[in-house]
C-alpha positions as CSV (number, residue, x, y, z in Angstrom):
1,X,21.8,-4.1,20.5
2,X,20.8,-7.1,22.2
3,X,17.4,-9.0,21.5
4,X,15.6,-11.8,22.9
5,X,14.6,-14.9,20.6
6,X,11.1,-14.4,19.3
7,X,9.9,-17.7,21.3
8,X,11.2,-16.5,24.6
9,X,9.5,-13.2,24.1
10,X,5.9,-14.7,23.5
11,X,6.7,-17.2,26.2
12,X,7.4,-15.0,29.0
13,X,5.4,-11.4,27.5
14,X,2.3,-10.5,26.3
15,X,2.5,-8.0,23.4
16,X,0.2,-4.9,23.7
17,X,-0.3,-2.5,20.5
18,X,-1.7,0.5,19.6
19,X,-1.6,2.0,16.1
20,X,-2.5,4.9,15.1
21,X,-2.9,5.1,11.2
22,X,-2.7,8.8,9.6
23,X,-4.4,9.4,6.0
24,X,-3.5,12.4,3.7
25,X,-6.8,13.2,2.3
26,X,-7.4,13.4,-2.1
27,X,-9.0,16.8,-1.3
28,X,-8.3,19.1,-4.5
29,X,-7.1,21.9,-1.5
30,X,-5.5,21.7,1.9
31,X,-7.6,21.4,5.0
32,X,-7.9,25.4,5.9
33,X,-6.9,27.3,3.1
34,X,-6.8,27.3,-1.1
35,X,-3.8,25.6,-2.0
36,X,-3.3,23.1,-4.0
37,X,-2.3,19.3,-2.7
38,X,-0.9,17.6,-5.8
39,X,2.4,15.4,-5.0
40,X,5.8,16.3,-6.2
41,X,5.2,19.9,-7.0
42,X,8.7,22.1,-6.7
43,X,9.2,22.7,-3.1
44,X,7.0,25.8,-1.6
45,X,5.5,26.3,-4.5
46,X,2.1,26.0,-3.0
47,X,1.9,27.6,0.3
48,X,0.0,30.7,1.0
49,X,-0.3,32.8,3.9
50,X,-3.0,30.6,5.8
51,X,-0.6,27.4,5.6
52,X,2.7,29.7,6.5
53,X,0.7,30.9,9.4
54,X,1.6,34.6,8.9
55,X,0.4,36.9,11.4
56,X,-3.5,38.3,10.0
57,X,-4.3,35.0,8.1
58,X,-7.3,32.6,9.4
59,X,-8.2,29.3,8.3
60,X,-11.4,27.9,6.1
61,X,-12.6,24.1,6.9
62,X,-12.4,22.0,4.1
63,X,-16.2,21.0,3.8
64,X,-15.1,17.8,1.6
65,X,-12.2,16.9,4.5
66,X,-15.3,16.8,7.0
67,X,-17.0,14.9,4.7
68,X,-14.4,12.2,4.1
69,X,-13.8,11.7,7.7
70,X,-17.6,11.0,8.4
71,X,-17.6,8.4,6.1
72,X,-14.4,6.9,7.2
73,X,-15.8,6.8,10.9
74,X,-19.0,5.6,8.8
75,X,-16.9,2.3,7.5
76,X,-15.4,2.1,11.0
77,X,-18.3,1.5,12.4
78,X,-18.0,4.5,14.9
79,X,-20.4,6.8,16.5
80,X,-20.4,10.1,15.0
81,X,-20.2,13.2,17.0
82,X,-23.1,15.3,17.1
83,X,-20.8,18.6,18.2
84,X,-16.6,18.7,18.3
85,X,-14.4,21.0,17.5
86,X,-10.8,21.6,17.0
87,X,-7.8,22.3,19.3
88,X,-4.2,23.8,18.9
89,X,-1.7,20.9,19.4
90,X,1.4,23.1,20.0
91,X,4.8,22.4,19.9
92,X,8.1,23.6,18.2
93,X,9.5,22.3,15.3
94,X,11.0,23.4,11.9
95,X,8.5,21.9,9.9
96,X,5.3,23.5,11.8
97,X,5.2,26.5,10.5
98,X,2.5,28.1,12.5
99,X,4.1,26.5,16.3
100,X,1.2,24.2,16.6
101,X,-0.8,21.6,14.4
102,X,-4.3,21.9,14.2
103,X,-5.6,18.9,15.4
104,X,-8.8,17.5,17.5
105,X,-7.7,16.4,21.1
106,X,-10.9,15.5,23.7
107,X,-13.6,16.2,21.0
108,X,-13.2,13.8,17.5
109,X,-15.4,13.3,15.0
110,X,-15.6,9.9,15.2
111,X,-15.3,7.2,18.1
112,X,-15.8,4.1,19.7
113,X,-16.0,2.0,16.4
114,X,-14.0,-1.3,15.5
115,X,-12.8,-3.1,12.6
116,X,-12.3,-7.1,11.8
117,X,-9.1,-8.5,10.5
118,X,-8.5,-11.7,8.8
119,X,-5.5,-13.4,9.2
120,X,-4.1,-16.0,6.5
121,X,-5.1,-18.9,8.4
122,X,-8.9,-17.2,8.2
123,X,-8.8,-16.1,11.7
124,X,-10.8,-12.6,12.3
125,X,-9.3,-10.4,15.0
126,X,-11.5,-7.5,16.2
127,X,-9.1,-4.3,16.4
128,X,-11.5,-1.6,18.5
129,X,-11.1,1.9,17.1
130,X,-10.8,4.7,19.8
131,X,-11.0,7.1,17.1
132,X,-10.2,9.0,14.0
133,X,-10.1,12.9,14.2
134,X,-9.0,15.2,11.7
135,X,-5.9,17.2,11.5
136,X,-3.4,19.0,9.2
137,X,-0.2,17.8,7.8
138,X,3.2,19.3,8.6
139,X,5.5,20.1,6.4
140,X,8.9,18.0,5.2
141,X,12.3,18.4,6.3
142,X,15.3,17.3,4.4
143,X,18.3,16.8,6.3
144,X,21.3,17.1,4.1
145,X,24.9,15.5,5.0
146,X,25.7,13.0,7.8
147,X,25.3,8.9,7.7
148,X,21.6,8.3,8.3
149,X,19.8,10.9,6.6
150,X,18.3,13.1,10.5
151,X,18.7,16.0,11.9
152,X,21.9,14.5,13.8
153,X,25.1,14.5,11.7
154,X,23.5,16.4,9.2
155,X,25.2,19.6,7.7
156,X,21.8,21.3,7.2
157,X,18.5,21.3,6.4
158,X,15.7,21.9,4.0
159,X,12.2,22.7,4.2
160,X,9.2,22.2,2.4
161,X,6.0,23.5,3.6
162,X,3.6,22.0,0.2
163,X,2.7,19.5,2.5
164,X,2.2,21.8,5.4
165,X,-1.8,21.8,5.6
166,X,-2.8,19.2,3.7
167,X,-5.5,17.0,5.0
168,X,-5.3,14.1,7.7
169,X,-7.4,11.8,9.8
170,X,-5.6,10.2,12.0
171,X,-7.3,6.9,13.0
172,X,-6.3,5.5,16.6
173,X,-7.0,1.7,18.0
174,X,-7.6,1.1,20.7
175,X,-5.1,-0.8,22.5
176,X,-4.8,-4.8,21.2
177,X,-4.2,-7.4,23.7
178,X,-4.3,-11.1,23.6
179,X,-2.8,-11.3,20.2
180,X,0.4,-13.2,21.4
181,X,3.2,-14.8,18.9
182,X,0.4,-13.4,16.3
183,X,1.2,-9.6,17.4
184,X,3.3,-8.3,14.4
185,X,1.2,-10.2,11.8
186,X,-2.3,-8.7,13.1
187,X,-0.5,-5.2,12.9
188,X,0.2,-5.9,9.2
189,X,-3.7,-7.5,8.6
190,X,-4.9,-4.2,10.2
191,X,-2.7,-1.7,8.0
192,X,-3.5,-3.8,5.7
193,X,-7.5,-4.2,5.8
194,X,-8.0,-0.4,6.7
195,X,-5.7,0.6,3.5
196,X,-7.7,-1.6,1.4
197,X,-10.6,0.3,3.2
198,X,-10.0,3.8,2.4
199,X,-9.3,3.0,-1.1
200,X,-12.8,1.5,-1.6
201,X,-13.9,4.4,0.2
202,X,-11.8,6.8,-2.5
203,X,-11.0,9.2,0.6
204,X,-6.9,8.4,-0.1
205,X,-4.7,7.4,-2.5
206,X,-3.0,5.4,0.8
207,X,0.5,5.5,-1.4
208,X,2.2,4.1,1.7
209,X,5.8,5.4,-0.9
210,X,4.8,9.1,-1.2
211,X,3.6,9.2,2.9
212,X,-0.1,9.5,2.4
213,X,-0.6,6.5,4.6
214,X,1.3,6.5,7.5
215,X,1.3,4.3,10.9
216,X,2.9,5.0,14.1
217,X,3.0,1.4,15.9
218,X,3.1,1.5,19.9
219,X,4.9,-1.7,21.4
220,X,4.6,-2.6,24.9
221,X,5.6,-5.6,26.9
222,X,3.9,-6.8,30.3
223,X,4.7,-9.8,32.1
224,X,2.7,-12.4,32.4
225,X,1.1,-12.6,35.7
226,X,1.7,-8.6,35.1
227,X,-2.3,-6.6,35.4
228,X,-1.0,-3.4,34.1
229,X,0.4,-2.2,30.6
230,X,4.5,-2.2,30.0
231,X,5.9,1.2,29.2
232,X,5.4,1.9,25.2
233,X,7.3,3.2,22.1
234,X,6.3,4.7,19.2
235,X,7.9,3.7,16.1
236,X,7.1,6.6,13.6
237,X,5.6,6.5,10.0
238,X,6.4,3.2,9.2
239,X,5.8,3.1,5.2
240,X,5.0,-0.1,4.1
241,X,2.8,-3.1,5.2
242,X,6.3,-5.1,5.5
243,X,7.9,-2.6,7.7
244,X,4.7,-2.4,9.9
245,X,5.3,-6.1,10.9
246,X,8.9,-6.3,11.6
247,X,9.1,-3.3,13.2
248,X,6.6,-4.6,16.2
249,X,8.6,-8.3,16.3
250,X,11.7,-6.0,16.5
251,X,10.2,-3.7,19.1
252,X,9.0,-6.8,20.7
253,X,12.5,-8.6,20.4
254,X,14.3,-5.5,21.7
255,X,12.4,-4.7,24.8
256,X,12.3,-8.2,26.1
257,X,15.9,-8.2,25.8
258,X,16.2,-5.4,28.2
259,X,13.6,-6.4,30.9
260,X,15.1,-9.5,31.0
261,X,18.3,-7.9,32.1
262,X,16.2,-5.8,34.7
263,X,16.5,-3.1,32.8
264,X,13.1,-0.4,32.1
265,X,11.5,0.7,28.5
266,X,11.7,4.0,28.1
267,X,8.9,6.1,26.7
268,X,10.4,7.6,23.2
269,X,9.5,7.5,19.8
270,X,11.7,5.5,17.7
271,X,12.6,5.6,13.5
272,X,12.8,1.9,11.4
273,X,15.7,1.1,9.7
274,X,14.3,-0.3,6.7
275,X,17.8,-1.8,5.7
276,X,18.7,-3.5,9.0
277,X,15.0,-4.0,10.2
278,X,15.8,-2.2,13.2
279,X,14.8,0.4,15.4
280,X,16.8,3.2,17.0
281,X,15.9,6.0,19.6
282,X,14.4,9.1,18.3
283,X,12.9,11.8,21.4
284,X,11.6,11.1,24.8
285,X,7.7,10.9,24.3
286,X,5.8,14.1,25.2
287,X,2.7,13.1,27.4
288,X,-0.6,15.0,26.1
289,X,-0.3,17.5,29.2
290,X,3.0,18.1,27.5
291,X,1.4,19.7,24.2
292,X,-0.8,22.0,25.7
293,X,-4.0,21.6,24.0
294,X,-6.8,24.1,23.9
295,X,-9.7,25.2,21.8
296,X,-9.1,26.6,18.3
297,X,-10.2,30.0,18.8
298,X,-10.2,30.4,14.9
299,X,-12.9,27.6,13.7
300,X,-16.2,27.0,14.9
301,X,-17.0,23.8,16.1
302,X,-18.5,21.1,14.0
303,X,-22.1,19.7,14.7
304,X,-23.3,17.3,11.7
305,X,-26.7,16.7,11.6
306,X,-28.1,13.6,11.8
307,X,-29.3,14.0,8.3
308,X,-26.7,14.7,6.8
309,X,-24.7,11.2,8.8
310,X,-27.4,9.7,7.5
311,X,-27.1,10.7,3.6
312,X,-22.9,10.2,3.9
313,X,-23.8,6.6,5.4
314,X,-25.7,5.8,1.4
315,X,-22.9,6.9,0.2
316,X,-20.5,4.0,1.1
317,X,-19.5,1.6,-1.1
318,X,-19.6,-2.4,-1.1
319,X,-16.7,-2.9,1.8
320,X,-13.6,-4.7,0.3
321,X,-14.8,-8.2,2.5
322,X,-18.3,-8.0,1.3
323,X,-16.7,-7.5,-2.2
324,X,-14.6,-10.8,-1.7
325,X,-17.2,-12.9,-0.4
326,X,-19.4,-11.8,-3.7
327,X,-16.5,-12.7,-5.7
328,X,-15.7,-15.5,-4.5
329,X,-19.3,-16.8,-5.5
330,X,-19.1,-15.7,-8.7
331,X,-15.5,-17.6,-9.4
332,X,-16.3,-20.7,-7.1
333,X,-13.5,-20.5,-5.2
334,X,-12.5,-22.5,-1.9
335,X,-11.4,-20.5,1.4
336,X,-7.8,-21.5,0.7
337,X,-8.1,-20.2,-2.6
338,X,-9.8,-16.7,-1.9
339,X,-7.1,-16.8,1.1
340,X,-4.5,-17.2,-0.8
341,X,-5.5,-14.4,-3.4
342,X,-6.2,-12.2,-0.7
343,X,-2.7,-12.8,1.1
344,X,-0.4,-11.8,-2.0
345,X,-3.1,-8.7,-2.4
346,X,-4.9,-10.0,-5.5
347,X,-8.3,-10.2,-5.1
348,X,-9.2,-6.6,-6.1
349,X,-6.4,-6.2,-8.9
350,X,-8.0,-9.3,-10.4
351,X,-11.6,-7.9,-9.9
352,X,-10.7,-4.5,-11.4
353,X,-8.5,-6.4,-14.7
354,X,-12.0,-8.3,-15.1
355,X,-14.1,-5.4,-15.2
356,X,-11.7,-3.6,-17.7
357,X,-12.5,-6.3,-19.9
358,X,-10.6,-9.6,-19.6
359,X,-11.7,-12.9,-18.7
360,X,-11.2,-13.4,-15.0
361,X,-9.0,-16.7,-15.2
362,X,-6.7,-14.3,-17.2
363,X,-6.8,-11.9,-15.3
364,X,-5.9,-14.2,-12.0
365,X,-3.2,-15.9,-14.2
366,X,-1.3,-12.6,-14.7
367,X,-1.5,-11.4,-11.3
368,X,-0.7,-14.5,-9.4
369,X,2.0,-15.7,-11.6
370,X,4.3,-13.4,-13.6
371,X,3.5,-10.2,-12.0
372,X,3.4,-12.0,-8.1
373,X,6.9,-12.6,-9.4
374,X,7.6,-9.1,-10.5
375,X,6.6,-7.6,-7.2
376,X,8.9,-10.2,-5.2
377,X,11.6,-10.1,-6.9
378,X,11.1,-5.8,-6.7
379,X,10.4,-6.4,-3.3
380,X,7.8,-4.4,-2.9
381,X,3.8,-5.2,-2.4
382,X,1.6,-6.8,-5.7
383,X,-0.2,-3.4,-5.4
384,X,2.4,-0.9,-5.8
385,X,3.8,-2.4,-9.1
386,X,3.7,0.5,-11.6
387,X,1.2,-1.2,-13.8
388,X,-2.6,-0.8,-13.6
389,X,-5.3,-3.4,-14.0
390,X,-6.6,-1.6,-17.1
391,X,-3.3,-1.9,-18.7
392,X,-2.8,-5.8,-17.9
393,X,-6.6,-6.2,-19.6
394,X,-5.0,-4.3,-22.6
395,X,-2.1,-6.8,-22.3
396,X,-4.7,-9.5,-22.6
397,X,-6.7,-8.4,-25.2
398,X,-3.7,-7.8,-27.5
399,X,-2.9,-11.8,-26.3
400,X,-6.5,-12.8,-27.5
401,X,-6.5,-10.8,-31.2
402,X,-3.3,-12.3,-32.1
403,X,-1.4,-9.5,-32.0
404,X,1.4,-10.7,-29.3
405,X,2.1,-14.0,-28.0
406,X,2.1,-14.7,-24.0
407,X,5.6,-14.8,-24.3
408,X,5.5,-11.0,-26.3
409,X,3.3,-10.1,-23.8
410,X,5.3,-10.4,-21.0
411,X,8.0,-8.2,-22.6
412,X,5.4,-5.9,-22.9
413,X,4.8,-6.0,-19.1
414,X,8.6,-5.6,-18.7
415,X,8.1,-2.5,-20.4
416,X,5.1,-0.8,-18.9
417,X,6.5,-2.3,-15.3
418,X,10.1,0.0,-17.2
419,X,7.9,3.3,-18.0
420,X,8.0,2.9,-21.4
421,X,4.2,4.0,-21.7
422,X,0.9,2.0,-22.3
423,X,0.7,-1.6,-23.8
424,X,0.2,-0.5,-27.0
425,X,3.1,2.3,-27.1
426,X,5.5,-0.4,-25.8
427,X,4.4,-3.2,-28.4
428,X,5.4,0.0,-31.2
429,X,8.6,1.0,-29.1
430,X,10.0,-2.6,-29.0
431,X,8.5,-3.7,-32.5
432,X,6.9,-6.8,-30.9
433,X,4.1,-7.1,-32.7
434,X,3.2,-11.2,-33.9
435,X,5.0,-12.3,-37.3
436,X,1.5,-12.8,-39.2
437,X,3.0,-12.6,-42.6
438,X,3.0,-16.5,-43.9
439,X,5.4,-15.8,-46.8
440,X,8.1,-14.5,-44.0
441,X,7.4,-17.9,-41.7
442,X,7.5,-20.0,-44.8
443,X,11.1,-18.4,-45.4
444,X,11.8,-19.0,-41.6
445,X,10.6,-22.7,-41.7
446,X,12.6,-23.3,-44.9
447,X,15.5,-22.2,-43.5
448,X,15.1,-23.9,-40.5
449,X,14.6,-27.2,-42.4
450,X,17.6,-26.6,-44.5
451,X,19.8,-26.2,-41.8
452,X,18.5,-29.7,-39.8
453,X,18.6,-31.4,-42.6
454,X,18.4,-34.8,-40.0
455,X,15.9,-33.4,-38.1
456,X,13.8,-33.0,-41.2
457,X,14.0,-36.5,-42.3
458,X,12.8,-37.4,-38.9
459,X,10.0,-35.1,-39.6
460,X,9.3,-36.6,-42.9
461,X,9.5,-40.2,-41.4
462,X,6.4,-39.8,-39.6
463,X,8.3,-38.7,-36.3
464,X,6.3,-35.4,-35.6
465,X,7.5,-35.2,-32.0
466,X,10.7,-33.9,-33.8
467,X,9.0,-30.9,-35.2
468,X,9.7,-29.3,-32.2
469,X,13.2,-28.2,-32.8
470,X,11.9,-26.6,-36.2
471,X,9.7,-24.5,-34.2
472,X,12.2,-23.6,-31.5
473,X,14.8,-22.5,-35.0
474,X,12.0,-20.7,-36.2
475,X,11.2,-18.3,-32.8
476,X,14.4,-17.7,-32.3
477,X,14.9,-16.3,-35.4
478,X,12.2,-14.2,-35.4
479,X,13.0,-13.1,-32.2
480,X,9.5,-15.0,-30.6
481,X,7.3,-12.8,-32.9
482,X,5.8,-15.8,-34.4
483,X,2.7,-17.7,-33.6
484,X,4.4,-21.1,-32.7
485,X,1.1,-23.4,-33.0
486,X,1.4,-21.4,-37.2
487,X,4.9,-22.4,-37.4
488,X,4.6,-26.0,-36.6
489,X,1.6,-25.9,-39.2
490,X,3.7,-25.0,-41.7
491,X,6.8,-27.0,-40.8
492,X,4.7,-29.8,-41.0
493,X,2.9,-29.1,-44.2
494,X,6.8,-28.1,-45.6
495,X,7.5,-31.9,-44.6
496,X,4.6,-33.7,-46.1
């Protein structure tokens, strides 16, 4: 596969996006009928007729679905329809059960709306929002056999309608020019700033790992005396903020490679490679004509009242930039420093440790440091590191009592980061609970002494730089259970 050096692209192209975002909903029930959503259930264990689209069965809205997506267009600063409805989507696929997707096509809830995007140098970049309608999930197909884990090569295939049903809103930007060099980063700031959204919002759980935040990212190129749009692609449900942003410089990278050698872009959707950071062909893109929309004959359309838009708009909650701009009052920090914070995804894991309890300098020591570390070295984002803020407070607390020493405590990180249960079950587990006992340290010490008998003379000489080998005996013998600022207490009061 050829590709074209980043600098040549941005030197001769100008990028256009589009992405459109799709949110599984934390409704208790799928969008038009009773069954259950909960993730990781056995496969087709909850599906009823409705969601199999039987012959005979008819849908239900979701009232709290409608609900969640008025408020997302809310946040989004869209208009909100005063009458839409829903239309059949139809196509053919193995994971459709019913033939077509229930969708909204000409007619979405919410429209015209935009949202502002910080990059890390501080620049804001206004995405526009063309809209965010609701839909239903599809179901998941497992394709079992070959080299890349699709349909081609594979030696057959499983199905799982659970997720058939479920609850989406698919949110659509309109498309972003005049981003330049800076196109794949302000993909990743959007992803970024509207999955931070919909979790303050509590609409999503926007797991980006178990597909309940998904983007589709449309790359075109167009010259740059060009006045019309290049030919697109659609990279499908890219699954994590990283893989948003090199799959665009890739796209990017790729087509400018082959207009440069006079060749033309095909329209197609394309998969990501997360191990190569490339993208390969998928199907030739359907054009909406191609899906042959038309009204849902089975729901009646949808006409909030102005009331109620207005009671839903109460309802939303300090937005995650008003939050930061609060809390960077209240911790007197610089630009650079609530930048950098908010780059590594901080700022809110910090805010939520302090309100479980701990002091925030703590709290922004842990998250910036040791576990910044953990997530890199994991290689996956700050937030999706299988600890919780109220567990770190714990972690903290159990710092502050005495009970473990920072360095105990981050073993007991390791283990909750491991699965090994809550703070306090993992200090049990891994017995790493502080030596307290002064009759064992004294023990500790005096063996220490005895066994540096040099070292101890230094000691006793007035040279209490030399105590620090003592100490170091002492915690490694007990494993660093002991309090070290104890141990060099009593070393020194052994040496008097």
């Amino acid at each position: 596969m050829e590709l074209m050096d980043y600098a040549d692209v941005v030197a001769r192209f100008d990028p256009v996006l589009g992405l459109e975002v799709h949110v599984e909903l934390s409704t208790n029930t799928k969008m038009f009928c009773g069954c259950p959503t909960a993730f990781g259930a056995e496969p087709n264990t909850q599906v009823c007729p409705t969601c199999l689209g039987l012959p005979g069965s008819l849908p239900a809205l979701n009232g709290k679905a409608v609900e969640a997506a008025i408020r997302i267009g809310l946040a989004l600063n869209c208009e909100i329809a005063e009458w839409c409805r829903f239309a059949r989507k139809n196509y053919f696929y193995p994971d459709m059960p019913k033939n077509f997707q229930t969708s909204q096509y000409d007619e979405p809830i919410a429209f015209d709306g935009y949202l502002d995007v910080t990059l890390e140098d501080g620049e804001v970049v206004r995405v526009g929002i063309e809209r965010a309608h609701m839909e239903e999930d599809t179901g998941k197909s497992l394709h079992v056999g070959g080299a890349t884990g699709r349909i081609h090569g594979a030696d057959y295939s499983l199905l799982d309608y659970n997720r058939a049903g479920v609850p989406l809103i698919e949110i659509v930007t309109k498309p972003i020019t005049g981003t330049g060099e800076r196109a794949p980063e302000v993909a990743r700031a959007y992803v970024t700033a509207l999955r931070d959204l919909l979790k303050a919002l509590d609409v999503s759980d926007v797991r980006m790992d178990q597909g309940s935040l998904r983007c589709d990212a449309n790359v075109s190129l167009m010259a740059k005396d060009a006045t019309e749009f290049g030919t697109r692609t659609e990279t499908k449900n890219v699954n994590s903020l990283r893989s948003v942003e090199r799959a665009v410089r890739h796209e990017m990278t790729r087509q400018a490679a082959v207009l440069a050698a006079g060749g033309s872009i095909l329209q197609e959707t394309r998969h990501f490679d997360e191990a190569t950071g490339h993208t390969s062909a998928g199907r030739r893109k359907e054009t909406s004509e191609d899906y042959r929309y038309f009204p849902e004959p089975d729901l009646v359309p949808i006409a909030p009242s102005r009331e109620w838009v207005d009671e839903l708009r109460g309802t939303l909650p300090e937005l995650p930039w008003e939050r930061r701009r609060r809390i960077q009052a209240e911790w007197g920090l610089s630009d650079a420093e609530l930048r950098d914070l908010v780059n590594v995804g901080a700022v809110d894991l910090i805010a939520a440790t302090a309100d479980a309890g701990a002091p925030a300098a703590e709290a922004r020591s842990w998250w910036v440091s040791y576990l910044a570390q953990q997530a890199n070295t994991r290689g996956v984002e700050l937030a999706e590191l299988p600890i919780t803020p109220a567990q770190v407070a714990a972690v903290i607390a159990l710092v502050a009592d005495g009970t473990l020493t920072k360095a105990l405590a981050r073993e007991v990180v390791d283990g909750v980061l491991a699965g090994e249960g809550e703070p306090a079950e993992v200090v049990e587990k891994r017995g790493l609970k502080v030596v307290s006992d002064d009759s064992a340290l004294y023990a500790a010490v005096d063996e220490a002494l005895a066994a540096q008998p040099d070292v101890a003379a230094k000691i006793r000489d007035g040279k209490v730089a030399a105590a620090g080998a003592i100490v170091g005996a002492v915690m490694k013998a007990t494993k660093g259970q002991a309090d070290a600022k104890r141990v060099r207490e009593l070393v020194l009061e052994r040496c008097q």
